[in-house]
N, C-alpha and C positions, 0 to 999 in steps of 0.2 A: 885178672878179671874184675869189673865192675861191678859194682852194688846198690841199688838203688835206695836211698835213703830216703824214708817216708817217716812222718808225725801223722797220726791220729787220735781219734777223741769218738764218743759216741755217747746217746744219752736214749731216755726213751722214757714214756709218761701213759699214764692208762686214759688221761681225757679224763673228761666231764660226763660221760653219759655212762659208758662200759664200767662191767662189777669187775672183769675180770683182765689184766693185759696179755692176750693173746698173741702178741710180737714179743722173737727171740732175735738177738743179735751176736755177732762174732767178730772181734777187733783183734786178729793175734797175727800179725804177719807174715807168711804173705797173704794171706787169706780173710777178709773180710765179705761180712752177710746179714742182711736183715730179710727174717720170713714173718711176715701176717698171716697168721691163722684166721682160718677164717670166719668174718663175724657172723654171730649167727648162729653158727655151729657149733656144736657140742664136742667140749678135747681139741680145738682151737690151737689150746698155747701147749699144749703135748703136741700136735703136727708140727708147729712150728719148730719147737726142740729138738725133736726128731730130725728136722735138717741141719738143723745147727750142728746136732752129735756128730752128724755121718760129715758135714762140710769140715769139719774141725781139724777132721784126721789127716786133712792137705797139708797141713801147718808144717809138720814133721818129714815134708819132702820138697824138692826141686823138681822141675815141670818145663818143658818145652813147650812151645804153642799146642802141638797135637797131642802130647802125654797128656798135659793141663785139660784137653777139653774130653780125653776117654775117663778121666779122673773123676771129673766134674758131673759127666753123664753118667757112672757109677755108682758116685756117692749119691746122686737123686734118687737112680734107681734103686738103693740098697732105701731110702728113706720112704720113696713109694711104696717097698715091700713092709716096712714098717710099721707103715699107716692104716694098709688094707691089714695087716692083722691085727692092728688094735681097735679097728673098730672090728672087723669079725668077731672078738672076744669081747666086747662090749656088747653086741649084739645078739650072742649066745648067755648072755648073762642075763637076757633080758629086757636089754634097749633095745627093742626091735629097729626102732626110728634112729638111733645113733648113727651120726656121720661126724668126719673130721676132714679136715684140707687145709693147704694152706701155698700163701705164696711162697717167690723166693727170687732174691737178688743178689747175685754175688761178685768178686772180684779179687779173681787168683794173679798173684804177680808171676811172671816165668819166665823165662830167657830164651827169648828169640835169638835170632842169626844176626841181626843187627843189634841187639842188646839187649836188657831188658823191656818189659814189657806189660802191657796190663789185659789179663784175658777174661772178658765179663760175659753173664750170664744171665738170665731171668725167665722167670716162670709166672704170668700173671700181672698183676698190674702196679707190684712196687715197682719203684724207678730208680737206674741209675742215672744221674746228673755229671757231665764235664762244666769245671770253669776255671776259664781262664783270659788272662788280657781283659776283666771286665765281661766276656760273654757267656751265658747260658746258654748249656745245649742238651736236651736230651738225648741218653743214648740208647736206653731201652726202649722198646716198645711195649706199649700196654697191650697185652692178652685181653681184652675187653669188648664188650657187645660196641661201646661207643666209638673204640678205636675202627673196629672194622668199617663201622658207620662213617667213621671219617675218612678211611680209608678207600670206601665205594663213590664216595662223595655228595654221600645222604646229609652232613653235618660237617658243619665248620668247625674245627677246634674251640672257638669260645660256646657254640649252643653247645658241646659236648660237653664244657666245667658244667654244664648246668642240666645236665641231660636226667631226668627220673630214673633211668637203668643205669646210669656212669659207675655205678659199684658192681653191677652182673658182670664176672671175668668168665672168658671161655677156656682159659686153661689154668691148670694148679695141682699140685702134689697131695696125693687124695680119693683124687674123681676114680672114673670107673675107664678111662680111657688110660695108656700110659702119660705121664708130661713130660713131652719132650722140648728142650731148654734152648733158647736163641742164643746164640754166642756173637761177641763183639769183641775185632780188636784193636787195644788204641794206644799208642806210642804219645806219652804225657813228658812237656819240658817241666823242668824245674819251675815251680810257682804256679801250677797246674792242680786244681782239686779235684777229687770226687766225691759226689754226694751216693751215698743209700738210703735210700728211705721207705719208709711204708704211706700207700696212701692216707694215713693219717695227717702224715704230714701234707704232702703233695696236694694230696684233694681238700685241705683245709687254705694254705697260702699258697697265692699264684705264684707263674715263675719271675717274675718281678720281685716281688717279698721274697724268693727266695734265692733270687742274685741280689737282693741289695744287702740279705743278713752276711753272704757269704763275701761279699766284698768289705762287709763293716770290719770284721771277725778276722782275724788271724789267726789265731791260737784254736786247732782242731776240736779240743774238745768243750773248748764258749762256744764256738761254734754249732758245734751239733746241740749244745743245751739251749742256744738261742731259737736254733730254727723248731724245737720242741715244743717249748714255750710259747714260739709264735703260735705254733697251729694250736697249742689249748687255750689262748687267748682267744683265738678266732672262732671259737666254739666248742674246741674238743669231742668234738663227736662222734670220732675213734682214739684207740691207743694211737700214740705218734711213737716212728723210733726217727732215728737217724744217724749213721756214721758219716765221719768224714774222714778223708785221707789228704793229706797235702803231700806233694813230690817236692822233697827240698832240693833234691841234687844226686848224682855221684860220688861213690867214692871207692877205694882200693877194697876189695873181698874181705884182706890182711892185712890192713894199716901199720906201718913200722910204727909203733908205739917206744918212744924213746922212753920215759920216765917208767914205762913199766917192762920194758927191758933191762933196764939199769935196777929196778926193786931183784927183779928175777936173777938176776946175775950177783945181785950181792944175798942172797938167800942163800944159792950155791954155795956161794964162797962162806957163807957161816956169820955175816956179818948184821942180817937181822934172822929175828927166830923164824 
């Protein structure tokens, strides 16, 4: 059986404006995620951790396309339950007004029928990013007021970078409805990336600046430190995160490892300690 070999890197900066970084991230194989709590709200970077906890526990299993996405819808739901009781207990304590939410972007690897595979997910308006051969493409969709707008065809994509509501999301882990998570899926050749990120990033550098850093960049984790940096350059006026994933290749599950066959065998035999 095959193995898909990935390089990753991740970074994440609080910005120029924000006291606090409300963005949590997960790079542990197969499973990668960035959540943005939300700004604004009070317990922000607890919601956001809270997905990270419950996303984390994938790491420790193998997933088929449809195991992967009841996994996936589980773990939300276990973090939704999380969230409504800590802010309940926040609010019996006295914070009448306490709320907490947050988004959430993810991307479990799993073994399809045709081989491996990559099974994405989100809640809200981080994004996940494909590139490859040079092109940018998003593969999420924003949960957002602007999105829908662009959507009906009230607004064009670029009046929407610049829309006064462009941060109002309509769905997130948190609210008072359940969040239920779009799932994507995309079979990556070798030399293939993927971006995570929080509108920090996103909604600070267009997708231009963010195919040209990803094209500069080789090495996953300059990469995610570049495209961080961009957006606090550019004003910082959220936390930025970003993971990145590169698909180098295939390889054997079990690699005949010669030289460490040959340690192991003369271990046996008494010949090192």
């Amino acid at each position: 059986m095959k193995k898909l070999v990935v390089h990753h890197g991740a970074a994440t900066d609080v910005g120029l404006v924000r006291q606090i970084n409300e963005d949590s991230h997960l790079a542990a194989p197969p499973v990668f995620v960035v959540a943005d709590g939300m700004g604004g709200h009070d317990g922000g970077d607890i919601a956001s951790e809270i997905v990270v906890q419950e996303l984390a526990r994938l790491a420790d299993h193998k997933f088929d396309p449809e195991a992967g996405q009841v996994a996936i819808t589980e773990a939300l739901g276990l973090a939704q339950r999380r969230i409504t009781a800590y802010v309940v207990d926040q609010q019996a304590r006295g914070a009448h007004d306490f709320s907490s939410g947050t988004t959430c972007v993810a991307a479990l690897l799993v073994e399809g029928s045709a081989g491996p595979q990559w099974l994405l997910a989100n809640v809200g308006d981080s994004r996940i990013y494909r590139f490859y051969d040079g092109e940018l493409a998003q593969v999420s969709v924003d949960h957002s007021l602007v999105q829908e707008l662009v959507d009906a065809g009230n607004l064009t994509p670029e009046e929407a970078a610049h829309h006064p509501d462009r941060n109002v999301i309509t769905r997130a882990l948190g609210g008072l409805a359940p969040a239920v998570p779009d799932f994507f899926h995309a079979m990556l050749p070798p030399g293939a990336r993927l971006l995570l990120c929080s509108d920090g990033v996103s909604g600070m550098i267009d997708d231009p600046a963010i195919a040209g850093i990803l094209a500069e960049s080789t090495d996953a984790r300059d990469t995610a430190e570049r495209l961080v940096a961009a957006a606090v350059a550019a004003g910082g006026r959220d936390n930025a995160t970003a993971v990145v994933v590169d698909v180098v290749g295939l390889t054997d599950e079990n690699p005949y490892d010669s030289a460490q066959q040959r340690a192991s065998l003369e271990q046996k035999l008494g010949v090192l300690p």
